[in-house]
Each structure stands twice: as structure tokens, then as C-alpha cells.
N, C-alpha and C positions, 0 to 999 in steps of 0.2 A: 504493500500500500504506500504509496505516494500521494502526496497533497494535489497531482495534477488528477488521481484518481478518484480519490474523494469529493471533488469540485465538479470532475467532469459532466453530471446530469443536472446542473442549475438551471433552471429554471427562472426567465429573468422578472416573472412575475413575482417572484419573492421579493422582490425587493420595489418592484411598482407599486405593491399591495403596503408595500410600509409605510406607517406615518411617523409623523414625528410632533404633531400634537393631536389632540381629543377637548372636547368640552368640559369634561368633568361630570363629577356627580350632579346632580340635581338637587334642590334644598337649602338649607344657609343650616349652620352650625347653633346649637341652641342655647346662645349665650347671653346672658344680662350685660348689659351696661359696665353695671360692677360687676361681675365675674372678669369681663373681657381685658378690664385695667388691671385686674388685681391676681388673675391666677396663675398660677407658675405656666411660661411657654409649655412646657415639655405635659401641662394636662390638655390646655388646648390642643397643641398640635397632636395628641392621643386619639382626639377627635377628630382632626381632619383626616390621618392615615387610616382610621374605621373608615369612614366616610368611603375611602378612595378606597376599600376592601369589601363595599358593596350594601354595609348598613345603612339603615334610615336614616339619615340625618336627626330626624326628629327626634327620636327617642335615647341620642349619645350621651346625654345628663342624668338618664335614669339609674344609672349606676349600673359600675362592672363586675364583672364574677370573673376569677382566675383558675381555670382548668388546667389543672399539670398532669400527665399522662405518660405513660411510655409506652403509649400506642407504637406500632413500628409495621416495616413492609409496607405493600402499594397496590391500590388498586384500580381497575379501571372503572369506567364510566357505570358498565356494569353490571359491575362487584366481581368481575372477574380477577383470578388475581395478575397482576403487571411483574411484582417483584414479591417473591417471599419476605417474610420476618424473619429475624432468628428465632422465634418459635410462635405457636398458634397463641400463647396468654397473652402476648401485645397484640396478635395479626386480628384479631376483632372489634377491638378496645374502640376503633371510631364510632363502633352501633351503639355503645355506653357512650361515647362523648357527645352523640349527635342529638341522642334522645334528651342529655341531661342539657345540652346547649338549646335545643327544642322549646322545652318548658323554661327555661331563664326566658326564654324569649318573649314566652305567653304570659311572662307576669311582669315584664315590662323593663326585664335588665338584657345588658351588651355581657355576653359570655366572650372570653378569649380565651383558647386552648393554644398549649406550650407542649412540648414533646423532650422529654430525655428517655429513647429507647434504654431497653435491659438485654442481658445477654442471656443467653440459656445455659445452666449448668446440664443438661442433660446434651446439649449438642457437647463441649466442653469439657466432658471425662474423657481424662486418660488424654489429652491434649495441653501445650502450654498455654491454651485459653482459659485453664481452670486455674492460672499464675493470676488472672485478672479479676476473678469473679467475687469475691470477697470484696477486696479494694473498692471493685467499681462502686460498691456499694454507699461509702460515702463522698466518693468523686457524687455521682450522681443526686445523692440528698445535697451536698451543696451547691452544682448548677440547680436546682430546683429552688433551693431558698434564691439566691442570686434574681432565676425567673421571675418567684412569685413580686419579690423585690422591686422587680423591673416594673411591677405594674401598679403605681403608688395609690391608683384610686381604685381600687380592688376592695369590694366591700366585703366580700369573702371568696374561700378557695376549697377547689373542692379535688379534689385527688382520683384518680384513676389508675390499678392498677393490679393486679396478678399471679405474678408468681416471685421467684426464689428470693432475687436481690434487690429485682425494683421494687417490690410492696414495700419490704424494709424499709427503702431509700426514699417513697413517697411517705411512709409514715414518720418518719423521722424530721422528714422535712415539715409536715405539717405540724409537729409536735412543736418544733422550735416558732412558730407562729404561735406566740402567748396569747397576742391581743385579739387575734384578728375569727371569726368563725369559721373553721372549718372544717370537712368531713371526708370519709373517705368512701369508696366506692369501689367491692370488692369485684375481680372481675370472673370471679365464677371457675367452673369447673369443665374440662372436655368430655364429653358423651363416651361413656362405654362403646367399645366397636361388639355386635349381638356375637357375634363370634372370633374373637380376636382375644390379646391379651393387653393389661393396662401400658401402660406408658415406662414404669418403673422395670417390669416384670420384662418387657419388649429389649428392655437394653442389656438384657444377658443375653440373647440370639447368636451372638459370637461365640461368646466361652462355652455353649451348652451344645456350640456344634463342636467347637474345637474338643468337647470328650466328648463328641456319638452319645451325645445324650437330645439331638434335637436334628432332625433331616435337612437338608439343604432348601428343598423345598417348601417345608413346612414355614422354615425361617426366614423365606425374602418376602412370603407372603403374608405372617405374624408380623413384618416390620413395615409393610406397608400399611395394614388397614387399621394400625394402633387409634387413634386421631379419628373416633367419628367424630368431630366436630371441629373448625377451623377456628374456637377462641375456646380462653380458660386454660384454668393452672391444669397439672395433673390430675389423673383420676385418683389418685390417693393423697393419704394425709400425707402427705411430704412437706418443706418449706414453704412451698407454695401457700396447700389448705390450711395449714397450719396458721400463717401469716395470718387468710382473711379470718378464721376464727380469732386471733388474737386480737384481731382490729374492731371487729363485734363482740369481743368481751372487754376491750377496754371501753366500749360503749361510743367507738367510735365511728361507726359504721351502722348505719337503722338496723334495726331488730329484724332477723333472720334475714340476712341478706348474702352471709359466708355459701361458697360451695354452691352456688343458685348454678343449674345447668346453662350452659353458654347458648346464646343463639335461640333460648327460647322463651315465648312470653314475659315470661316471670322475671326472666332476669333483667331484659328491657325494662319493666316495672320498677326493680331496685334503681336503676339512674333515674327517671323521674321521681319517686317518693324521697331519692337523698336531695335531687334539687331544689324541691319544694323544701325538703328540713334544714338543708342549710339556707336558705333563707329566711324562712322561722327565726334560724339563730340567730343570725341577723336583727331581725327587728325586736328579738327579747332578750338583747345585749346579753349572747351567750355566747362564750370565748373557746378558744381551746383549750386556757387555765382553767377554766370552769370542768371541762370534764376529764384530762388527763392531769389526773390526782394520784400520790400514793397509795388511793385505796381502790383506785380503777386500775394501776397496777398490777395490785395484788389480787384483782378480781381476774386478771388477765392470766397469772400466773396458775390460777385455779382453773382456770377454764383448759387451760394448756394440759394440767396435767388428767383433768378428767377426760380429753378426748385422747388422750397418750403420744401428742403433739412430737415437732422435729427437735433432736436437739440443738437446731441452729438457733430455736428461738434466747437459747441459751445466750447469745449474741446477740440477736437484733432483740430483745425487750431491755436488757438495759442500757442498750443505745434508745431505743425511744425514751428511755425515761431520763435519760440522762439528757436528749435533746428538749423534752419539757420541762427543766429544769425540780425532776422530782429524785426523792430516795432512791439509789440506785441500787438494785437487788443485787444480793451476794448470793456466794455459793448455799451461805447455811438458809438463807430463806428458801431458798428452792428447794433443797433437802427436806424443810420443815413441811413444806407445801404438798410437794411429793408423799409423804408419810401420811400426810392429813386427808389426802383427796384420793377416792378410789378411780380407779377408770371406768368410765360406762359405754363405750361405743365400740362398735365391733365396725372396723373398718382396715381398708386395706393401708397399711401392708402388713400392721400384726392379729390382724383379727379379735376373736378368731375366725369369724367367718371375713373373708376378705370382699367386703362390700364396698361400691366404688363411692367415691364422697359425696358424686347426688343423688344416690341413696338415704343419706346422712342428712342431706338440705330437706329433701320428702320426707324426713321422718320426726323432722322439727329442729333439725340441727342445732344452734347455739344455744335460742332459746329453752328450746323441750330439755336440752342437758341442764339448764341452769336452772329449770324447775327440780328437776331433782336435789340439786348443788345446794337451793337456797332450803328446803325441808332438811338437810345438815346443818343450817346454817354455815353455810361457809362463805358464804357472799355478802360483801356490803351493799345493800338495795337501797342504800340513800346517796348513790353519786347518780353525777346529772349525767345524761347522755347524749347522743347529739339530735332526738328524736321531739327534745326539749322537754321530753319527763324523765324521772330515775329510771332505772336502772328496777325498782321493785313497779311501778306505775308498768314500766313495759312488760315485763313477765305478768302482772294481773291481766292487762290485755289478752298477752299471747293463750293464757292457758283458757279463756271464753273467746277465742277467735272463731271467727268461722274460715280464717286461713287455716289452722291449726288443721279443723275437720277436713277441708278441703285437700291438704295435702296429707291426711294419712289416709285419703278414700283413693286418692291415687297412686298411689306406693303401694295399693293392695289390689287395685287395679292392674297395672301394670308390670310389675316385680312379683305380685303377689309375696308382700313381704306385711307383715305386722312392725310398728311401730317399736315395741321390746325385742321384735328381732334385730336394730341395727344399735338404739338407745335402751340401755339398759337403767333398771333401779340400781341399787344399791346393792341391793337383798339378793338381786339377780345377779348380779356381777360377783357377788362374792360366793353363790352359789355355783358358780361355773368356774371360780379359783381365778380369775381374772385378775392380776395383781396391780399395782400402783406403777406411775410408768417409769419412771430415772431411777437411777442410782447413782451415788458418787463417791467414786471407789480410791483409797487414799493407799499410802505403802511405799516401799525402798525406792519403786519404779517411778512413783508420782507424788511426791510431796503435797504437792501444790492441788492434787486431783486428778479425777479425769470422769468421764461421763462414758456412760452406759445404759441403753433403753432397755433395762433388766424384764418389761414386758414384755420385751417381743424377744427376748433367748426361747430357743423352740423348748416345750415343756418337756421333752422327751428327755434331754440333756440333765435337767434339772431333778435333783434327788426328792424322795421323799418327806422330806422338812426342808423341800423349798430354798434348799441353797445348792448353787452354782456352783463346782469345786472343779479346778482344771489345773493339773501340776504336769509339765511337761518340759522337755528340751525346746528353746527358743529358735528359731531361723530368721534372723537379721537381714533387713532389707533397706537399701541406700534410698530407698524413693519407690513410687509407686511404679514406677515403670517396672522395675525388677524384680517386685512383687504379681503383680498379674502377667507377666512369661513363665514365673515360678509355676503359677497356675495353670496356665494353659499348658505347660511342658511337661506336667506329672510333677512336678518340684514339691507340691505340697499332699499331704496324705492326712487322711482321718487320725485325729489324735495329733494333732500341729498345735505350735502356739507361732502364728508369725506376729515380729515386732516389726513393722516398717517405720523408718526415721523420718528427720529432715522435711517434714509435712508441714513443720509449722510455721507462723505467720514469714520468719526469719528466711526458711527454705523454700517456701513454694507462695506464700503469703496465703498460707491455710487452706490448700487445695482440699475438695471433697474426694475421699474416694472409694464412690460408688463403685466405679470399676468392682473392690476387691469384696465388697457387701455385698455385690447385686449377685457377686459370682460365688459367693458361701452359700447364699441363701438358696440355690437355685441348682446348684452342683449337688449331684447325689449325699455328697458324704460332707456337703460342705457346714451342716450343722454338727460335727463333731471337731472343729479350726477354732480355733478364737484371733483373733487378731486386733493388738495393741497398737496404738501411735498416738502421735502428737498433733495429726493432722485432724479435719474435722467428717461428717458424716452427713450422705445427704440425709434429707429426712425420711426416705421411704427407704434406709438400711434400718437391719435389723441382726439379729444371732448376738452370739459373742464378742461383740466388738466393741472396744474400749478406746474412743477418743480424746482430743484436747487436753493430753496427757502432758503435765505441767511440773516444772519447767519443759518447756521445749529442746530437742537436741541440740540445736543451734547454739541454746543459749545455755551449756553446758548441763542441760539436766540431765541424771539418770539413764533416761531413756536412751539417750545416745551412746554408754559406756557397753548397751549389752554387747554378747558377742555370740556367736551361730555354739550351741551345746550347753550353755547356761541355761541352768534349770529356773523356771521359775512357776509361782504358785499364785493360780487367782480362785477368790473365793466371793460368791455374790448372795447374798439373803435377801432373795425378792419378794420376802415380807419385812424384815426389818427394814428393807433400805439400805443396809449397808455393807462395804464391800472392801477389797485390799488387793493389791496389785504387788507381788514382791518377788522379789531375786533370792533366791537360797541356797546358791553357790552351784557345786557340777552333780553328777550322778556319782565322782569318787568322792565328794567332798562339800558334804552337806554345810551349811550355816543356819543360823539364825537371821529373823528381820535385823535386827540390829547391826551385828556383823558383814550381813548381805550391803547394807548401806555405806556401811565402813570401805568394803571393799569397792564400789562404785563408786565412791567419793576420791579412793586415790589413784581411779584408773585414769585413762587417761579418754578423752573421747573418742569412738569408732571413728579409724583414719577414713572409713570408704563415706562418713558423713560431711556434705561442705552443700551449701546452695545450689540451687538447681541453674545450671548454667545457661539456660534460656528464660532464668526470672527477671524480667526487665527491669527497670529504673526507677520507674514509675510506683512499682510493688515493691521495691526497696525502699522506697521514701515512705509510703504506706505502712510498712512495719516498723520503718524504724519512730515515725511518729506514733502508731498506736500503742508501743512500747515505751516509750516514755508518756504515754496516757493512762496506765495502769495494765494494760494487754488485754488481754481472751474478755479475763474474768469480768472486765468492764467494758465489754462489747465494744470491742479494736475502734476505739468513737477516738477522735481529736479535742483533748483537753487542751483547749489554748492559752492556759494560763499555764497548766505545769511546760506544755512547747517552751511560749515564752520564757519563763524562768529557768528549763532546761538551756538553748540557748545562751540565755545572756551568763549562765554560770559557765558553762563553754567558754562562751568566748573571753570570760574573765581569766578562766585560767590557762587558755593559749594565750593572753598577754604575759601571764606573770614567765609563762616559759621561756617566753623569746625575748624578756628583758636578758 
């Protein structure tokens, strides 16, 4: 290709047809006398570029709405697709912007939607794209504040958003809006395919042919029809479902609105009902301080552990709470939480029955759970929500709804499913041995911690008083890459304990890796493996797998000292809660925990541990600030006071040095 061949078919009409000016809109701008002397240029001229983007003139003073979205992908005229997204929970996000843009309209406000697209961790495993995914997450809450920012006469803002890293990143961003009302707008769930397998379940088709455990055919056809539906997060509670349930129990999000099936009625419904409520809030000077409170928090926290939620939210809740400047949850509150709250919903990925999560939405989802929740008492029903009643006002609603009746007449309609088959009581849950969802497992290996969804270890594994017990020879791995080749090449066998390193924020900047979860869970013998690291977990893993293992390798912890025949010993009480992770020397040369740490303390770190040498610049700056922000445990957020004071003591003392 040359420029004389690209040129070659002009057509000289193109350039006859050009103009070089037009009339303009129609209209005059609707301005007073004194408005026009008195108000800052950059509000006026806000109005003349609407104008020149197709608005009524007339109605540019009635006040604006700020729509932030990570809608993503292109379409045509129509609705065909032009250009993919990087995944379907943005690629439909315009049918939610258009309908809530719709009704701003009918009540007589200028809506303006803003776009920071998200990335998919599920395209992203086992790629140096999962280097980015974590990070991106407050790259993008802060272009979004900056957005909302940009638009000074913004009476309120409403959020739009989906899955893994953008919900976080739109909730985050809306949390640090104190003054202003805002709300969020979950974007729902992808349709089960009638014969297909989920989304989480689909991305082991690789590993599960690579051991003749799944046909060639069976698997390009299970990977195509995964996605009945072209919007919404996964069909399981992964990050994604988890998200918008957190964002409907922090009572930020209208009452039942988590997990709504994409692309149908209903879920069109939740953007108009939140449009209308954030305007409400609006006019009954109701803020975002008003409803994300320490004890919408900790309602949040509850809600999480009743539906047996991701542990990323281990991360992004106390970055939202830390972005609305509230109590920032520790590890023991979670602990506490976890012990206090049973799990009730049977959903995929740990069941037991693995039901897809609009399943969950038809069977009452947030709300139907929180009716249970609040007969414990475990709920504060006196915070405000963004529906502009509490938090108890909306559950009395929900449980005389005739939504309520209506969607569990078609859940039995259509699934032919009962209401207690997806939500369970109490009395049911504990009659089915259904345990509490986390654990947080301490020892030689993890000082500092580490996280385990001790609900979803397969029960089979687990002894008859309920505790976890797994003593075995370690096999060390530099990184994820060299852990799923292990896998796929026979390298690993029933009765394994592998430790993969160098995962965390330092070495990959906290990569997920489903890869080596999705492939225990789904490998024949893969529920007898346990697998250790510092790295983190998507939300739809499950088994034996012990994350966010603290210190990190990088940063001289533990973890990084093991070596390939090192015995180590884990043990999980998935009714106590509580659990230990420890090194107890070789098979010739037993120790104790004490000694076991002794001896990791004066090794030296595994040579084959160093950063991932295609972790960019970008994720280097990202960890090394969320690190001097307190790290993991305080949701890798940007404390800009400790930055600054980190800094300026820096550079105090490169002065005194080069005096």
C-alpha cells in the first residue's frame, strides 16, 4: 500500500459536498440578564456546546445529570455490532445509559454520559494483561472523579457499571462525591446458554482437553455459545455479582436491582427507577455522606458474607470506604463478620446447587437475603439509602411486594425452581451443613494472613469435624506461568500442595489466577491440590486455595523462602473460622511452628523469585504507591497524605546523603 493507492478512487465530490460553515442551532440560550454578566464563561459556554450536540436550547438551565459509565465496543445504526468490547458487561451498558438518559429527559434535566471502558479479567488470565487489571482499577476511579469534576453544574451522578474492576472503580469514584447525590446502576447478569456451560466453568476448555478429560469438539462448541446474552457480568457470583450485590447492600443501588438478567425488561426498569431516585435525592438534599456510612459498611460486609461473595471484595470494600471517607474495615472485622453470618444462597460457583445468579435476582436476591439477615438481627435498618427510605422502610416494602410474588411465580414458571431452593433460611442452611464463607488463615507461611473461601473446599476433602487438614511436600513455582505447564504436563498429582510466588502486588501487581483454580476445580483429581500464594483469586475460584498470603514474596515474606520438598501443614475449621498455614521443616527433619519460622527467617529468598519481566511501569508505580498506602489489607487505595509524607521524608534524606 502506497498513498498513490489509497487516494487512487476519490471521488471529487467529496470534497464539493464540503462546507465550511452551517447556521447553527436554532433557539437562543436561556439566560437572564444576570446570569449572563455574572456566571463563570466555562457554565455558559457548557450550554452553547449542548446546544451545538443537538439539545433544546430551551431546556439547558434545567439542570444537569453526570452519567459515568464504562460502557465500551460499537455499534451500528442497527444495533448491529461495528466493533466488539472487551467483554459483553460494558458491550450493552448504552441500553442502561439511554433509558436512564431517556427519563432525565422526561423530567426536564440535560443528562451527559462520560465513558472510562474496563478490561476483562476473564479475556486477561494467564496473559501480561492481568499485570494491568488490579491497577487499572484506581487509574480509572480517578479519571472518573476528574470526569464527574469536569462537569461543575452537575446536580447529580449516576454510575453505570458491571463487572470485575470497573464496578469497583465507578463505586469508588462515586463514594468520594460526599456532597453531591449519587447512585449506582448495576448492570446485571449474562443469560445462561439452555445448553452450554457458565462463563467461569467455559475457561477451563483448555486444561480439561489438555488431560482427555473434554473432546475437541465438545470444546470449541462449549466456548462458543457460553454468552446467551450480549450484556452483564458473569453468570456466577464472581467479582463481578458480587460487586453489584455489595453496591445494593451498601444501599446504594435501588432495592433489588443486583444480578437483574441483561437485555430484559426488568433490567431496562432498574435505569429508569434509579433515574427517577437519584433525582429524588436531589430534591431531598440526600448526599452520598448521607448513605455510605460505617454502618452501610458493615451492612455491606454482611451481605457479602451471606451470599458467600468474591474475595476480591476483600479489596475493593475498603477502598470504597476508604474513598467515602469512612472506618476502614480490617482483617478482624471480616473475621468477626464471617463467624456471625451464615451463608444462604446456593449459587454458582460453590453451591451447592450451582444456580446461575438470575436465578438469584428471580428468587429475591439482595432483598429476600436481607429479610432473613434482619430476623438475626444482623442488619442496621436505620441507614438511609438511595431509594430515599432506610434501609428497614425498603425491606417492609419488598416483603408485601407484588414484585416479590411476581418474581417467584416466574422462577417456578420457568426454572421450575422454588424460592428456598436458591435462598435459603437459616435453619435450612445449617441443615444442609452449609458453612460461613472466609476464613483467614495465619502461620510460619503468612504472618500477616491470607484468605480462603473455606465454603467452597469440596466437602468431600473435609473430615468429619469439619476441619481441613493437608500436610504434604510443597512444589514451588516462580509465577503463574510455570504453574499451569506444571498442570497441563502431569507436573502436578492428587495429594500436591503447590506454592506459586511473586503474585503479588510487587511481582505481577496482584495478578488473578484463575488459570490455576479454574483448572483444580474442574480436573478430575484436582480437588485433592491445594494451592498457596500471595497472588489474588478470581471470584468464581474455589477448592483449597489460599490467597493474599502476607507478606508478599517480593517483599521478603515467608512465602518466598519455601523450597520444592518442604513439608508443610495446613489446617482449616470451616466452622470455627479459623485456620494456619505452616512450614514444619523436610520429611527427615520434622520442626515445630516456631522453629519452622526460625528457619524461614534466616533463609535467604527463593533465587528463581524476582518480578515479572513484562510488568510495566505503570504497575510499578501502582504498587509501589499502594504500598506505602498501607497495601492488600487497605484495599491497594492511594493515601495521599502518607505519598506525600513518604516523599518529602525521601527526599529529606537523599539530601542529608549527598551533603
Amino acid at each position: 500500500m502506497a498513498v498513490k493507492n489509497l487516494f487512487e478512487n476519490d471521488a471529487s465530490d467529496l470534497i464539493l459536498k464540503s462546507r465550511t460553515h452551517a447556521d447553527g442551532p436554532e433557539g437562543v440560550l436561556p439566560l437572564t440578564p444576570e446570569a449572563l454578566r455574572n456566571s463563570p464563561s466555562g457554565n455558559i459556554f457548557g450550554m452553547t456546546i449542548d446546544a451545538g450536540m443537538g439539545w433544546d436550547p430551551s431546556t439547558l438551565a434545567n439542570g444537569d445529570v453526570m452519567m459515568i459509565s464504562t460502557y465500551g465496543g460499537l455499534k451500528k445504526d442497527d444495533g448491529t455490532t461495528a466493533a466488539v468490547g472487551l467483554h459483553p458487561g460494558h458491550f450493552e451498558l448504552d441500553g442502561l445509559l439511554t433509558e436512564a438518559a431517556n427519563t432525565l429527559k422526561s423530567m426536564g434535566y440535560v443528562p451527559s454520559a462520560a465513558y472510562v471502558t474496563d478490561p476483562c479479567d476473564g479475556r486477561t488470565q494467564g496473559t501480561t494483561g492481568m499485570f494491568d487489571s488490579l491497577p487499572y482499577r484506581n487509574d480509572a476511579a480517578q479519571v472518573m472523579r476528574r470526569l464527574i469534576r469536569s462537569l461543575p453544574t452537575r446536580k447529580a451522578v449516576i454510575g453505570v457499571a458491571s463487572c470485575d474492576k470497573g464496578l469497583p472503580a465507578t463505586l469508588m469514584a462515586l463514594a468520594s462525591m460526599h456532597d453531591l447525590p449519587t447512585i449506582m446502576i448495576p448492570g446485571g447478569a449474562t443469560l445462561m446458554p439452555n445448553n452450554g456451560e457458565d462463563l467461569g466453568t467455559v475457561q477451563t476448555i483448555s486444561v480439561r482437553y489438555a488431560n482427555d478429560e473434554l473432546s475437541y469438539d465438545r470444546a470449541v462448541r462449549l466456548g462458543c455459545m457460553a454468552c446467551a446474552s450480549g450484556g452483564g457480568g458473569c453468570q456466577f457470583l464472581g467479582t463481578a455479582g458480587t460487586s453489584q450485590v455489595i453496591a445494593e447492600g451498601l444501599g446504594f443501588s435501588i432495592t433489588h436491582s443486583a444480578l437483574a438478567p441483561s437485555g430484559e425488561p426488568i433490567w431496562y426498569d432498574v435505569a429508569k427507577k434509579s433515574a427517577i431516585a437519584a433525582m429524588g435525592m436531589y430534591k431531598a438534599g440526600i448526599t452520598t455522606k448521607d448513605v455510605i456510612t460505617d454502618k452501610a459498611i458493615e451492612n455491606a460486609m454482611v451481605i457479602h458474607a451471606a451470599f458467600g461473595g468474591s474475595t476480591n471484595l476483600l479489596i475493593h470494600l475498603p477502598a470504597i470506604a476508604f474513598m467515602a471517607g469512612c472506618r476502614v474495615p480490617t482483617v478482624h472485622d471480616w473475621a468477626r463478620i464471617n463467624k456471625e453470618v451464615p451463608r444462604l444462597v446456593s449459587v454458582l460457583p460453590m453451591g451447592p446447587i450451582n444456580y446461575p445468579t438470575v436465578d438469584v435476582f428471580m428468587a429475591g436476591g439482595v432483598p429476600e437475603v436481607m429479610l432473613h439477615l434482619r430476623k438475626m438481627g444482623l442488619l442496621h435498618e436505620d441507614v438511609m439509602t438511595v431509594t430515599g427510605s432506610t434501609l428497614g422502610e425498603n425491606l417492609d416494602w419488598w416483603e408485601q411486594s407484588q414484585r416479590r410474588v411476581a418474581c417467584r411465580n416466574r422462577l417456578k414458571e420457568i426454572d421450575n425452581l422454588n424460592v428456598d431452593d436458591v435462598i435459603f433460611s437459616p435453619e435450612q442452611a445449617k441443615a444442609k451443613g452449609i458453612g460461613s464463607t472466609i476464613t483467614f488463615p495465619t502461620g510460619n507461611i503468612a504472618p500477616e494472613g491470607s484468605v480462603v473461601k473455606s465454603t467452597a473446599i469440596d466437602p468431600s476433602v473435609i473430615g468429619p469435624d469439619h476441619i481441613f487438614r493437608h500436610t504434604a511436600k510443597v512444589k514451588c513455582y516462580p509465577s503463574e506461568k510455570a504453574a499451569i505447564t506444571a498442570l497441563k504436563n502431569d507436573g502436578v498429582q492428587a495429594g500436591d500442595i503447590m506454592v506459586v510466588m511473586a503474585g503479588g502486588p510487587l511481582g505481577t501487581g496482584m495478578e488473578e489466577t484463575y488459570q490455576l483454580t479454574s483448572a483444580l476445580k474442574h480436573l478430575s483429581f484436582g480437588k485433592h491440590v491445594s494451592l498457596i500464594t500471595d497472588a489474588r483469586f478470581s471470584g468464581v475460584s474455589t477448592g483449597a486455595c489460599f490467597g493474599h498470603v502476607g507478606p508478599e514474596a517480593l517483599a521478603g515474606g515467608p512465602i518466598g523462602k519455601l523450597r520444592d520438598g518442604d513439608v508443610v501443614e495446613i489446617i482449616v475449621d470451616t466452622v470455627k473460622l479459623e485456620g494456619s498455614l505452616n512450614f514444619i521443616g523436610t520429611e527427615d527433619h520434622k520442626l515445630t511452628y516456631e522453629e519452622g519460622a526460625k528457619v524461614l527467617a534466616e533463609r535467604e529468598t527463593n533465587p528463581a523469585v524476582r518480578p515479572d519481566p513484562d510488568l510495566p511501569d505503570d504497575t510499578r508505580l501502582w504498587a509501589a504507591l499502594q504500598d506505602v498506602s498501607g497495601g492488600t489489607w487497605r484495599g491497594t487505595v492511594y493515601d495521599v497524605d502518607k505519598i506525600i509524607e513518604t516523599l518529602k521524608a525521601g527526599k529529606e534524606a537523599l539530601a542529608k546523603k549527598n551533603k
